[in-house]
C-alpha positions as CSV (number, residue, x, y, z in Angstrom):
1,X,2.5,-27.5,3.8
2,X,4.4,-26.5,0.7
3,X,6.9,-24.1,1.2
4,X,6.2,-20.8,-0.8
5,X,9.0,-20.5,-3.6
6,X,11.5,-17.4,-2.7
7,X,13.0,-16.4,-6.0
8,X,16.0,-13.5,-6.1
9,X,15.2,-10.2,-8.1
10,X,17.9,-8.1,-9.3
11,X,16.7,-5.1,-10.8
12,X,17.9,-1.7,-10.7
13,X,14.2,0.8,-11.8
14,X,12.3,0.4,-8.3
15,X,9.4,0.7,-9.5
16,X,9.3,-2.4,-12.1
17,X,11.1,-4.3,-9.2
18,X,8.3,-3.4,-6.4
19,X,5.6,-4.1,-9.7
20,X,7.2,-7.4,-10.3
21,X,7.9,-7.9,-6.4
22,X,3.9,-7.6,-5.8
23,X,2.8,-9.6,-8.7
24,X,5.3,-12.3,-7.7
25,X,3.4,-12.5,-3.8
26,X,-0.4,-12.2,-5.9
27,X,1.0,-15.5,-7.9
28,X,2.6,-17.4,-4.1
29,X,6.3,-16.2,-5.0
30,X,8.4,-14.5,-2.3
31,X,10.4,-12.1,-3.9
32,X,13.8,-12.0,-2.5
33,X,15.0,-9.0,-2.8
34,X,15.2,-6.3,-4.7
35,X,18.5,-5.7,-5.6
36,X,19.8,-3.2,-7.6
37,X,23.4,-3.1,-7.5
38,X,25.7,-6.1,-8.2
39,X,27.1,-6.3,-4.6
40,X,24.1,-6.3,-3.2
41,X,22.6,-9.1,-5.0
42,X,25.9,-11.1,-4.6
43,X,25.2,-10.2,-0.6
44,X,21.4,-11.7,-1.0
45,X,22.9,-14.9,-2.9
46,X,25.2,-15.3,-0.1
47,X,23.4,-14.8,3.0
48,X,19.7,-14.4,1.9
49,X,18.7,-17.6,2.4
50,X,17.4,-20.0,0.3
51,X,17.0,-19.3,-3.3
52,X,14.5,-21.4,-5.3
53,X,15.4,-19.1,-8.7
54,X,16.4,-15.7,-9.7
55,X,15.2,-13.3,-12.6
56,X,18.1,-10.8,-13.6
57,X,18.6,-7.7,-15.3
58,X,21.9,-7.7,-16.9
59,X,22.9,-4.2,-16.9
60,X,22.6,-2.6,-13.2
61,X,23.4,1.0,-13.8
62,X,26.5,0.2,-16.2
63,X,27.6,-3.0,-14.1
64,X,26.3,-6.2,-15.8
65,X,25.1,-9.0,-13.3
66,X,27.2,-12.3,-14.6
67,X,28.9,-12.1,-11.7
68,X,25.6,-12.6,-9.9
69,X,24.8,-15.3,-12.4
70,X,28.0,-17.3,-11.8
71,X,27.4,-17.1,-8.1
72,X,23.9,-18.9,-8.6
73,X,25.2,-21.5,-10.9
74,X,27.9,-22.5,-8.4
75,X,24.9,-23.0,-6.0
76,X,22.7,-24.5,-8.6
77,X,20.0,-21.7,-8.6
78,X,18.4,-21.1,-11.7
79,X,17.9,-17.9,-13.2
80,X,16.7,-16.3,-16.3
81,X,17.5,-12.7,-17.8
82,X,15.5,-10.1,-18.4
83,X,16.7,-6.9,-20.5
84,X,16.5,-4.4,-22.9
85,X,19.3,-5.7,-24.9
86,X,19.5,-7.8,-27.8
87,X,20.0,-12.1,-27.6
88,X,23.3,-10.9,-29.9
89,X,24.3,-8.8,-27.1
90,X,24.8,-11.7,-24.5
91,X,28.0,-13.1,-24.1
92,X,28.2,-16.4,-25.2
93,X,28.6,-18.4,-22.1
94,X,25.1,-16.9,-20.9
95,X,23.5,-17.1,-24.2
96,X,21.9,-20.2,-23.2
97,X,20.0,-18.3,-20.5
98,X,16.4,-18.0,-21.1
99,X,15.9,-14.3,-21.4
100,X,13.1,-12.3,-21.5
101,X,12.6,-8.6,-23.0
102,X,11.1,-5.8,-20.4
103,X,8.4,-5.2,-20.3
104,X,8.2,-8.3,-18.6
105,X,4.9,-10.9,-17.6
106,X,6.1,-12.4,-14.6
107,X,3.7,-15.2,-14.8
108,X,5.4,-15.8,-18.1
109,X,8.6,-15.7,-16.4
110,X,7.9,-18.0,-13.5
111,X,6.6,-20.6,-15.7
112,X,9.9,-20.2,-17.6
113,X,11.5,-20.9,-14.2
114,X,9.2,-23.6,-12.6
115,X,7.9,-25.1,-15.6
116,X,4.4,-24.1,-14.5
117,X,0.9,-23.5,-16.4
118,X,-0.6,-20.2,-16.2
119,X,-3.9,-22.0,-14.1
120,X,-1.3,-23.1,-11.7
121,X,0.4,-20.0,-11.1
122,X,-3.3,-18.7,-10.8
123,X,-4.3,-20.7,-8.0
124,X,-2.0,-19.6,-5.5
């Protein structure tokens, strides 16, 4: 049995996170989560379990989440960004974070994170 894939959503609008939360379980993704607050996504990366990935929103109601992001590359979790802001915006050490603008696709973003095609996503 494969073990479904449990990725870490940090978002602070509930109602993208439970729209990207359900479209996440329709594709075979467990959405951990959500948070919307820095502490408690750094709370979820500490005792949430395993983490296959994480998609974060940078700026959690004027907190931004590197500190989430340096958490999950300490534990070798990758993650992607997803935001309103401009590339330009990012500071430099994350700029090499794939990030996507909202609205989001989050098929689009779990192939981004898994390296999956569309068909294989859709088959879960």
């Amino acid at each position: 049995m494969v073990a479904v894939r449990r990725v870490l959503l940090v978002e602070d609008e509930y109602l993208l996170a439970t729209a990207i939360a359900d479209e996440f379980a329709q594709l075979g993704v467990e959405a951990v989560g959500p948070a919307g607050s820095v502490k408690q996504a750094l709370e979820l990366v500490e005792y949430g379990g395993r983490l296959d990935a994480a998609v974060l929103d940078i700026n959690l109601r004027g907190d931004v989440v590197y500190p989430v992001a340096d958490a999950l590359r300490a534990r070798g979790v990758p993650f992607v960004f997803v935001t309103g802001y401009e590339q330009q915006a990012v500071p430099e050490g994350y700029r090499n974070v794939v990030s996507f603008r909202k609205p989001i696709d989050p098929t689009r973003v779990l192939r981004g994170l898994f390296g999956q095609s569309d068909k294989e996503l859709e088959d879960k």
